[in-house]
PyMOL commands that place a pseudoatom at each C-alpha (Angstrom):
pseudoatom trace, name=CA, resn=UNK, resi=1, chain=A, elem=C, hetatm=0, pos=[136.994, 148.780, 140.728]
pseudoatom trace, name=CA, resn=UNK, resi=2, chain=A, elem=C, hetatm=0, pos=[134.303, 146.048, 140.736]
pseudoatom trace, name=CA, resn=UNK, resi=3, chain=A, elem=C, hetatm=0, pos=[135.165, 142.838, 142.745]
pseudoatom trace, name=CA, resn=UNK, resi=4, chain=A, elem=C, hetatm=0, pos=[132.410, 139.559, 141.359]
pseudoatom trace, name=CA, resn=UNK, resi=5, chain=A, elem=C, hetatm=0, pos=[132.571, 135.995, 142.225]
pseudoatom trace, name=CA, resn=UNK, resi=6, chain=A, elem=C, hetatm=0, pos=[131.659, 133.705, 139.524]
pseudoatom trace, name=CA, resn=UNK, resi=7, chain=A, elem=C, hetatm=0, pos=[130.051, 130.136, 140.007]
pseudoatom trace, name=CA, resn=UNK, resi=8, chain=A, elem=C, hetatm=0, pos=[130.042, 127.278, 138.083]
pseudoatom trace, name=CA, resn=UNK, resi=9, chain=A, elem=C, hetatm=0, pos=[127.769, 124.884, 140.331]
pseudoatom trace, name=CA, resn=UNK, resi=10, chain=A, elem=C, hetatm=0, pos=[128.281, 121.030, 140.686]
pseudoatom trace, name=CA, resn=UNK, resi=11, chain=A, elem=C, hetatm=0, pos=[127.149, 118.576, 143.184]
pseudoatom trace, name=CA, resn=UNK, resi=12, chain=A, elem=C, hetatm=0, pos=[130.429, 116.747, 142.621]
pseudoatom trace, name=CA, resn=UNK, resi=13, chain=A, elem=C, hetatm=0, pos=[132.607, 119.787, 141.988]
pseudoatom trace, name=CA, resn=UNK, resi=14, chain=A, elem=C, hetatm=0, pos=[131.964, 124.086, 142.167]
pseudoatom trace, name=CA, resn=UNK, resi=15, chain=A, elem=C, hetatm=0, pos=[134.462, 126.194, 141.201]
pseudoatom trace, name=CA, resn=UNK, resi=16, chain=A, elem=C, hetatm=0, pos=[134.737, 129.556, 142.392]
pseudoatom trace, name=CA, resn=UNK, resi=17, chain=A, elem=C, hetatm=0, pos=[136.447, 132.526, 140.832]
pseudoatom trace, name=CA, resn=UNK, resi=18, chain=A, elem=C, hetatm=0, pos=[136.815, 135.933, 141.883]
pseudoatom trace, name=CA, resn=UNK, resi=19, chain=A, elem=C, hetatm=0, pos=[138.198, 138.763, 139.463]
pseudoatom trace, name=CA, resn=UNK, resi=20, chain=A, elem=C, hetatm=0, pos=[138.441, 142.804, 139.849]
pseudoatom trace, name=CA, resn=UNK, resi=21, chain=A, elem=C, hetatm=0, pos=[138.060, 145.047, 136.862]
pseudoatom trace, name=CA, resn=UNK, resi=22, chain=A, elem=C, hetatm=0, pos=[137.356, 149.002, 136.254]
pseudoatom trace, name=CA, resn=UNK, resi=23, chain=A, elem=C, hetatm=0, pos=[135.378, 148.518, 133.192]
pseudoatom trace, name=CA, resn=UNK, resi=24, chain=A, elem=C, hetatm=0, pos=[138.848, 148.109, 130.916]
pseudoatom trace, name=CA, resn=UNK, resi=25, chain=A, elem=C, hetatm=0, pos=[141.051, 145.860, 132.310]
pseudoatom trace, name=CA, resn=UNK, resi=26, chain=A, elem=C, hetatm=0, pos=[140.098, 142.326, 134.837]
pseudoatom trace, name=CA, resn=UNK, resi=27, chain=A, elem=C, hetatm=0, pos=[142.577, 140.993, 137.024]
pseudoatom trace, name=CA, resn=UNK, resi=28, chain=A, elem=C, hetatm=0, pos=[142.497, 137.295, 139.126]
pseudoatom trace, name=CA, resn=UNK, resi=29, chain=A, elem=C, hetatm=0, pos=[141.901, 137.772, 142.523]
pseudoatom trace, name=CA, resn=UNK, resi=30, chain=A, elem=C, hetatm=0, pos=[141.078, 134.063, 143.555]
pseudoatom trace, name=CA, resn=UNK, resi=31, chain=A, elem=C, hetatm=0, pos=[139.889, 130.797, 142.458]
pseudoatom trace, name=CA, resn=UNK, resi=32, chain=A, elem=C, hetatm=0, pos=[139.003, 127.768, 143.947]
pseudoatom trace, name=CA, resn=UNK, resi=33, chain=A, elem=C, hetatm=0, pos=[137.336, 124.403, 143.451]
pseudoatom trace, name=CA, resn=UNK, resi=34, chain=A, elem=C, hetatm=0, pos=[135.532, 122.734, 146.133]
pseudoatom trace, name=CA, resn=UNK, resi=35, chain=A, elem=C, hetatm=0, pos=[135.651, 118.781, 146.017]
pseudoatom trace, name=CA, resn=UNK, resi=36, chain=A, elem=C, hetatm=0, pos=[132.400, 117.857, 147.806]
pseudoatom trace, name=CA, resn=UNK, resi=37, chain=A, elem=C, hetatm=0, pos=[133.115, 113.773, 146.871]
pseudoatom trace, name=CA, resn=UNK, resi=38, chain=A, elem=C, hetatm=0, pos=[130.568, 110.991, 147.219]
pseudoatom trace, name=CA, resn=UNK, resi=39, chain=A, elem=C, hetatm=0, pos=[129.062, 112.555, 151.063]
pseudoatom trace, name=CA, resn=UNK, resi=40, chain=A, elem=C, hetatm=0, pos=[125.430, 112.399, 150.864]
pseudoatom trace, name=CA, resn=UNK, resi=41, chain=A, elem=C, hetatm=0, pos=[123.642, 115.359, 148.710]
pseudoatom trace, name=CA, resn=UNK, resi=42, chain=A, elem=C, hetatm=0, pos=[122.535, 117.137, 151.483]
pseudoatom trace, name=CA, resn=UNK, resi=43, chain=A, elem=C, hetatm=0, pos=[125.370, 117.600, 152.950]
pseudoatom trace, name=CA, resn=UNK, resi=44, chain=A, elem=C, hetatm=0, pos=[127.072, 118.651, 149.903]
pseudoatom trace, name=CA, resn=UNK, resi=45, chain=A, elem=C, hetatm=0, pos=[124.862, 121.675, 149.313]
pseudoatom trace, name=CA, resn=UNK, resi=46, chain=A, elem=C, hetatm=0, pos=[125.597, 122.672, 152.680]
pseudoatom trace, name=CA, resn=UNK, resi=47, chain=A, elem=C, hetatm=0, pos=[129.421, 122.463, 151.987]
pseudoatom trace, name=CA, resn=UNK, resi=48, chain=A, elem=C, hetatm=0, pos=[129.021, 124.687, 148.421]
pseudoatom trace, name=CA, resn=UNK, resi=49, chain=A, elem=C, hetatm=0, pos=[126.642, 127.385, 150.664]
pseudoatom trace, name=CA, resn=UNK, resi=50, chain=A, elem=C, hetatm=0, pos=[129.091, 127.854, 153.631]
pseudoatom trace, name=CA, resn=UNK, resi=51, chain=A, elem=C, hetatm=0, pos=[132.326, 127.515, 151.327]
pseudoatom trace, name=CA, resn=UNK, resi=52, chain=A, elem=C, hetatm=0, pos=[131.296, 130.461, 148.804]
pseudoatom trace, name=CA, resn=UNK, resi=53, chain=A, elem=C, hetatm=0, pos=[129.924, 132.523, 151.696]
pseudoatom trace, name=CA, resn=UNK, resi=54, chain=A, elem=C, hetatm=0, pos=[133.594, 132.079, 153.330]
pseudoatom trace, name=CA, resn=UNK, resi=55, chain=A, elem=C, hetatm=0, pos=[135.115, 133.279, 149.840]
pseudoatom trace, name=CA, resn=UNK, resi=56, chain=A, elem=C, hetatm=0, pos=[132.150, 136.093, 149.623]
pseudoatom trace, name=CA, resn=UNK, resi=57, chain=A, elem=C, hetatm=0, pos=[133.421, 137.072, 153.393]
pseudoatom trace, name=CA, resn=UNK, resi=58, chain=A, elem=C, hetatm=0, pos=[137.124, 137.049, 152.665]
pseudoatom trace, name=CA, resn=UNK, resi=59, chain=A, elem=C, hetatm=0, pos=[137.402, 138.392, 149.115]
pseudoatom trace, name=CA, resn=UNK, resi=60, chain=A, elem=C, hetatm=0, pos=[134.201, 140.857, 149.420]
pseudoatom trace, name=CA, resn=UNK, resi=61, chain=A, elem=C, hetatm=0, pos=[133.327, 140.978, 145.815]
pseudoatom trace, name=CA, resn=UNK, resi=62, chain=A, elem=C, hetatm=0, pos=[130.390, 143.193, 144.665]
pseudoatom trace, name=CA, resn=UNK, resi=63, chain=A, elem=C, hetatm=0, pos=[127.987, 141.071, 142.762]
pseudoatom trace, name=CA, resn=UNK, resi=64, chain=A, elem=C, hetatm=0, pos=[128.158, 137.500, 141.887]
pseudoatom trace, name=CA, resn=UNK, resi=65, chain=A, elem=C, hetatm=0, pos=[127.496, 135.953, 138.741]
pseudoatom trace, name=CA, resn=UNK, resi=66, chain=A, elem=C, hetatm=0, pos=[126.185, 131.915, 138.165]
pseudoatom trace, name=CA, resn=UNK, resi=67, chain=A, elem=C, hetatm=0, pos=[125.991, 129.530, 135.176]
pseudoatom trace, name=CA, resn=UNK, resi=68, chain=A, elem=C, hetatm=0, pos=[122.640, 128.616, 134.562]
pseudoatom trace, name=CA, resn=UNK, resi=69, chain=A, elem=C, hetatm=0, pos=[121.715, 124.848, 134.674]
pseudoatom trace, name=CA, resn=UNK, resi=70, chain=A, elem=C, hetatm=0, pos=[121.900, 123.300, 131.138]
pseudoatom trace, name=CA, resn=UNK, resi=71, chain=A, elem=C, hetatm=0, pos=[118.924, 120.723, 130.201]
pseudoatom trace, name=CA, resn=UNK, resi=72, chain=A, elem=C, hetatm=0, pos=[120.063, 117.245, 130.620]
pseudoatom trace, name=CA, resn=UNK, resi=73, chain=A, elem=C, hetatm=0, pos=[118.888, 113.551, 129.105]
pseudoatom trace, name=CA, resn=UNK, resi=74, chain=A, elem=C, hetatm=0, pos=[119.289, 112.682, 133.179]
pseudoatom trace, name=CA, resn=UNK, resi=75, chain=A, elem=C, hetatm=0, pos=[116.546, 114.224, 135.014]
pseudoatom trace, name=CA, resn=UNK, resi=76, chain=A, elem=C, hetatm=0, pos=[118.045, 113.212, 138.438]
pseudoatom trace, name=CA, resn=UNK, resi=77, chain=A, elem=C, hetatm=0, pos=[121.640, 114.690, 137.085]
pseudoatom trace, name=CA, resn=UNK, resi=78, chain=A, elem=C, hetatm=0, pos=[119.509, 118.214, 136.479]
pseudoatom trace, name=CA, resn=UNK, resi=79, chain=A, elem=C, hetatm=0, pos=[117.949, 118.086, 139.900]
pseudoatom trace, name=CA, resn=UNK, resi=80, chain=A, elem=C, hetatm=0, pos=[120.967, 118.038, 141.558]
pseudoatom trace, name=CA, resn=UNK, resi=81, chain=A, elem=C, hetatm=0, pos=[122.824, 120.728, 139.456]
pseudoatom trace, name=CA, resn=UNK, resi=82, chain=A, elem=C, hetatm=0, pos=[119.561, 122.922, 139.868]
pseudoatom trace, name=CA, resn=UNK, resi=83, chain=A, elem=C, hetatm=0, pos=[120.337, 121.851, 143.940]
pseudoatom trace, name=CA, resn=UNK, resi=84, chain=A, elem=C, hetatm=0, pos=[123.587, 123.226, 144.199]
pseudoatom trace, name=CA, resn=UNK, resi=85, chain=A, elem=C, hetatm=0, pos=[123.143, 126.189, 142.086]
pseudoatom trace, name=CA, resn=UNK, resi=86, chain=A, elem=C, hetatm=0, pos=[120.540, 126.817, 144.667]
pseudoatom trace, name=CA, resn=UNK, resi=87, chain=A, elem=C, hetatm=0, pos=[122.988, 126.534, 147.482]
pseudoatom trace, name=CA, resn=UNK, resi=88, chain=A, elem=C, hetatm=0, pos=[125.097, 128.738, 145.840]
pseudoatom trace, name=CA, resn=UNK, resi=89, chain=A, elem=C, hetatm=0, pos=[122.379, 131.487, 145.159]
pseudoatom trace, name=CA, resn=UNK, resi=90, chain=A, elem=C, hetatm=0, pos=[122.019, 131.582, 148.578]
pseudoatom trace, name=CA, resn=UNK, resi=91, chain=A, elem=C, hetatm=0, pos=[125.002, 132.195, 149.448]
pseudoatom trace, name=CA, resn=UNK, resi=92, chain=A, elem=C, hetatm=0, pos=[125.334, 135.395, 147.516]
pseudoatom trace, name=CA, resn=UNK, resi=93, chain=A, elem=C, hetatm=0, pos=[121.592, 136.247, 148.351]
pseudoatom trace, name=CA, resn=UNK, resi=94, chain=A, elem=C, hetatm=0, pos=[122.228, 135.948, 152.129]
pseudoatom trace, name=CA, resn=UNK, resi=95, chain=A, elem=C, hetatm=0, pos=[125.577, 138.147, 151.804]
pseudoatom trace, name=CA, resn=UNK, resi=96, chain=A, elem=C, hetatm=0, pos=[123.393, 140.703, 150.170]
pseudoatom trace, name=CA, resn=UNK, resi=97, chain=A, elem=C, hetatm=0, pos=[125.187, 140.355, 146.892]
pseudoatom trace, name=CA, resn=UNK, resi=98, chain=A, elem=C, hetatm=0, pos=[123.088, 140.952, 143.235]
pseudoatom trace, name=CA, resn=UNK, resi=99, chain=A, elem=C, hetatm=0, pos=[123.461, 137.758, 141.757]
pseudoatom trace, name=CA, resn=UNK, resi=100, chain=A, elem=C, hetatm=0, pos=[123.132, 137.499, 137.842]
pseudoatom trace, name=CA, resn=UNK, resi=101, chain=A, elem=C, hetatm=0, pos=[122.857, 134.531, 135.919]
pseudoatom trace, name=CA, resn=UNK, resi=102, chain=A, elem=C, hetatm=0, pos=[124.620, 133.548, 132.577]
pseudoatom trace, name=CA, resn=UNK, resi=103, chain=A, elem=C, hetatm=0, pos=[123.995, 130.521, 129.906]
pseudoatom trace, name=CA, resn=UNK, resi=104, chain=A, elem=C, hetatm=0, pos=[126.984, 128.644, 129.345]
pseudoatom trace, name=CA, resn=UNK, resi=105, chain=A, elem=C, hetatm=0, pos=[126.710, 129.741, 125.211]
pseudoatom trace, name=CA, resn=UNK, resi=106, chain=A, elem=C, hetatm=0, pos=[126.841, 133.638, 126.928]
pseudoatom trace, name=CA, resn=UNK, resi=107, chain=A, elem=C, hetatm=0, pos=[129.504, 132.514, 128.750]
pseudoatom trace, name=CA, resn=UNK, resi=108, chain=A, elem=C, hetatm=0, pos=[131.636, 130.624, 126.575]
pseudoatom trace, name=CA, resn=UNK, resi=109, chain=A, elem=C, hetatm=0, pos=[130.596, 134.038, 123.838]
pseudoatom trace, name=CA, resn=UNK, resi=110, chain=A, elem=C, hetatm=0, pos=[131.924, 136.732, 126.582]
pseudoatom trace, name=CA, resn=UNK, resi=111, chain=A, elem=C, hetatm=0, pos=[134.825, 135.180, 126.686]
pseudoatom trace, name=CA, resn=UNK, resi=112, chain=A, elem=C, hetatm=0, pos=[136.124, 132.913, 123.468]
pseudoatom trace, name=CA, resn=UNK, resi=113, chain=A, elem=C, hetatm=0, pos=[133.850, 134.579, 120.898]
pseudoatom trace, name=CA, resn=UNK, resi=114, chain=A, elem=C, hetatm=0, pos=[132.131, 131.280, 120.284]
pseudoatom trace, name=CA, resn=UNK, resi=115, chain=A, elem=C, hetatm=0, pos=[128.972, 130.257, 121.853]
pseudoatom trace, name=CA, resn=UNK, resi=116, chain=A, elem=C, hetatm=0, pos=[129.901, 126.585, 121.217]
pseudoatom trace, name=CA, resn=UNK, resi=117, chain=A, elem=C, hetatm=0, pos=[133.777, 126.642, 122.640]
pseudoatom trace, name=CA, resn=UNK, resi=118, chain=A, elem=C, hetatm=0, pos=[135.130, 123.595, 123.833]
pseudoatom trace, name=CA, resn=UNK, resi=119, chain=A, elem=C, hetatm=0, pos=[136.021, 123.272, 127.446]
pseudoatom trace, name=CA, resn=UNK, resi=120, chain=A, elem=C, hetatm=0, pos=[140.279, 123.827, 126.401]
pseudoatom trace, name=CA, resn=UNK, resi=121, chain=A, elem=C, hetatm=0, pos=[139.325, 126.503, 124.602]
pseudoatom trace, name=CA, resn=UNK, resi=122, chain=A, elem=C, hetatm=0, pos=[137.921, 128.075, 127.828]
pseudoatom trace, name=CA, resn=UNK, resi=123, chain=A, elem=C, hetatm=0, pos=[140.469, 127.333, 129.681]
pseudoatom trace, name=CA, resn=UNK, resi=124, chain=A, elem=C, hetatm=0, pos=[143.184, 129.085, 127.217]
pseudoatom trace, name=CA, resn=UNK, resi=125, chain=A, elem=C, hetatm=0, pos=[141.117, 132.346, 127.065]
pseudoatom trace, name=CA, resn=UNK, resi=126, chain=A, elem=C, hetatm=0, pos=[140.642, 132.719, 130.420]
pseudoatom trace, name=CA, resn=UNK, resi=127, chain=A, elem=C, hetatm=0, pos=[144.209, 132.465, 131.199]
pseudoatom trace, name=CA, resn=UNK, resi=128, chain=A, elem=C, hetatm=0, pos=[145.316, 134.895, 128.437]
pseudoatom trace, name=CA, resn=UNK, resi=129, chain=A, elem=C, hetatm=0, pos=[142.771, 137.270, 130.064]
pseudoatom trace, name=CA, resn=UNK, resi=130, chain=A, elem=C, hetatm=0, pos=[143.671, 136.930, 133.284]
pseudoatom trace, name=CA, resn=UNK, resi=131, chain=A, elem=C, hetatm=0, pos=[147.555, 136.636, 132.181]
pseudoatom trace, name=CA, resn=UNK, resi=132, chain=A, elem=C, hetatm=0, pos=[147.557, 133.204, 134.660]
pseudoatom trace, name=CA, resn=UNK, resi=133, chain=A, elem=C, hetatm=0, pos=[150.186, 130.570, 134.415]
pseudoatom trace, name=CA, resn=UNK, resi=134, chain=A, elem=C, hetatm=0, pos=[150.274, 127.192, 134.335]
pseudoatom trace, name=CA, resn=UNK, resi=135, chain=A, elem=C, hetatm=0, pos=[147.671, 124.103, 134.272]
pseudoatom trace, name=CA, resn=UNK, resi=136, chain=A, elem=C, hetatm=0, pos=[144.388, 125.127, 134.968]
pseudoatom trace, name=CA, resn=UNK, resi=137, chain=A, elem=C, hetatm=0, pos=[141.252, 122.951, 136.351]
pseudoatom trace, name=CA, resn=UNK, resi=138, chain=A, elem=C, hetatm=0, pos=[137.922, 123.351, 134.255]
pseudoatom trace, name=CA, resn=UNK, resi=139, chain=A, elem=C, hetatm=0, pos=[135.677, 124.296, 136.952]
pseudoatom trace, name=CA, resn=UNK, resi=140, chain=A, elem=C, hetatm=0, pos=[138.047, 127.100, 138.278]
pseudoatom trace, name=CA, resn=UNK, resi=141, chain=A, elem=C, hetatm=0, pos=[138.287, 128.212, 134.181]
pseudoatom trace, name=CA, resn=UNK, resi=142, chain=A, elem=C, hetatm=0, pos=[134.795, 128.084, 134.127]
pseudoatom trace, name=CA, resn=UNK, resi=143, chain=A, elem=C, hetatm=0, pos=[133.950, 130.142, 137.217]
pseudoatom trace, name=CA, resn=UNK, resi=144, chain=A, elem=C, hetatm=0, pos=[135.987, 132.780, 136.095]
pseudoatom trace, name=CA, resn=UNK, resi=145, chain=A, elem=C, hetatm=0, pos=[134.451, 132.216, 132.404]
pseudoatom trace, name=CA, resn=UNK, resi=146, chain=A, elem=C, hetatm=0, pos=[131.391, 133.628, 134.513]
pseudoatom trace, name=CA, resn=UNK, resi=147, chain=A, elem=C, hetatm=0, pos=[132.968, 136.494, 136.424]
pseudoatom trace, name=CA, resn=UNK, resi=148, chain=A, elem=C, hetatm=0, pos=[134.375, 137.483, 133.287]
pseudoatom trace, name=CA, resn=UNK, resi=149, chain=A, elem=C, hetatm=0, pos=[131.156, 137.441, 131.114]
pseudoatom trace, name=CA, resn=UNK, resi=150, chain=A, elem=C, hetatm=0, pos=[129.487, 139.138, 133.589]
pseudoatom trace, name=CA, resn=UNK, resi=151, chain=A, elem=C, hetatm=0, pos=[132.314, 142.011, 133.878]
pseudoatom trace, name=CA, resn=UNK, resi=152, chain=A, elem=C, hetatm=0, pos=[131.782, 142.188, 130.175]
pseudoatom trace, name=CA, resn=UNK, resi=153, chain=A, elem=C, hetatm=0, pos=[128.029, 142.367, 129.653]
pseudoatom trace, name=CA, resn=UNK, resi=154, chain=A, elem=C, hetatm=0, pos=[127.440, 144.689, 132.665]
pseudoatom trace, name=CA, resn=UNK, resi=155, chain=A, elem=C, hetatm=0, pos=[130.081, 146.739, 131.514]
pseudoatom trace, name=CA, resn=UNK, resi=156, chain=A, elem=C, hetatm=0, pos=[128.332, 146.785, 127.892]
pseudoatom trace, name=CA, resn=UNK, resi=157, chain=A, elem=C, hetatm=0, pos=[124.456, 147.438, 129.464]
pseudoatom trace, name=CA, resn=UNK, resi=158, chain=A, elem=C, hetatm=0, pos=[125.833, 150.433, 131.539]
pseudoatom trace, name=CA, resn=UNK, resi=159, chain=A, elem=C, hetatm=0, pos=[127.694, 151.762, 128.202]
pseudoatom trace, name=CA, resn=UNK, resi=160, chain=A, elem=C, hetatm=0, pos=[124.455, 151.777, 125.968]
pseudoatom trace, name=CA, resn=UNK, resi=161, chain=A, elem=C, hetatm=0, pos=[122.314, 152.959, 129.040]
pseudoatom trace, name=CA, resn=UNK, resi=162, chain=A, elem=C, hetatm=0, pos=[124.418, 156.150, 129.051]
pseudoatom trace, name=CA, resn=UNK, resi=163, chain=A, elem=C, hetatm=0, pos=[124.442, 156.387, 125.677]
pseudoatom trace, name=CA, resn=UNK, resi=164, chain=A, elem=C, hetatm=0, pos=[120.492, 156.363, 125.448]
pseudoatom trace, name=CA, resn=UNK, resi=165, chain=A, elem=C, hetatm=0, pos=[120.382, 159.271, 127.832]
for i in range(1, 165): cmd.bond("trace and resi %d" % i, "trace and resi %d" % (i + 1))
show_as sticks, trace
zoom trace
């Protein structure tokens, strides 16, 4: 069994989701938002870096997986999604994990077929994967949107490495 964190960075909001899976089946493990609020942006990187290395700590996962920062109209919006995503990459980094990093088309592809899902359609899937109840937040949905594509396209790369051999 593989254990991977997935990230979907935010200055205002990061959700954090961990899943397990042998290659065939993925199970939830955890998931988490963290509200960081209106606190300066300084200090709001430093909460996203210590609060994913205390879920890397606790839940141990193998290799952790990040959405990559979409272009935005706002350059200043950008700069602080690029910010946190760094914070988060360092997290993983510093824990000595492999971190791999997903568009959200590869994401939302891995995991409702459609590179240009909409954010409930998200959602849905990843609860029918995960066979989770209830409401679910978008950036929890979304980080394990990213654990799961990664699950699925490392799985995939090892596959057609061994078959090349």
């Amino acid at each position: 069994m593989r254990r991977i964190i997935g990230i979907d960075p935010g200055s205002r909001i990061t959700g954090i989701g961990v899943i397990e899976t042998d290659g065939q089946r993925m199970q939830h493990v955890f998931s988490t938002c963290l509200r960081l609020g209106d606190r300066p942006l300084p200090e709001r990187l430093g909460l996203i870096y210590t609060g994913i290395a205390e879920v890397i700590r606790t839940y141990a996962p193998d290799e952790m997986s990040v959405e990559n920062v979409f272009l935005s109209n706002n350059a200043a919006s950008a700069l602080k999604l690029g910010q946190a995503r760094g914070a988060a990459i360092c997290a993983g980094v510093t824990h000595f994990l492999a971190v791999h990093e997903y568009t959200a088309k590869q994401v939302k592809q891995a995991t409702v077929g459609k590179g240009a899902a909409e954010k409930a359609q998200v959602q849905h899937m990843i609860k029918v994967l995960l066979n989770l109840q209830g409401k679910m937040q978008a950036d929890t949905a979304d980080a394990l949107a990213v654990a799961i594509c990664h699950a699925n396209f490392s799985h995939l790369t090892s596959r057609i490495a061994g078959a090349q051999r």
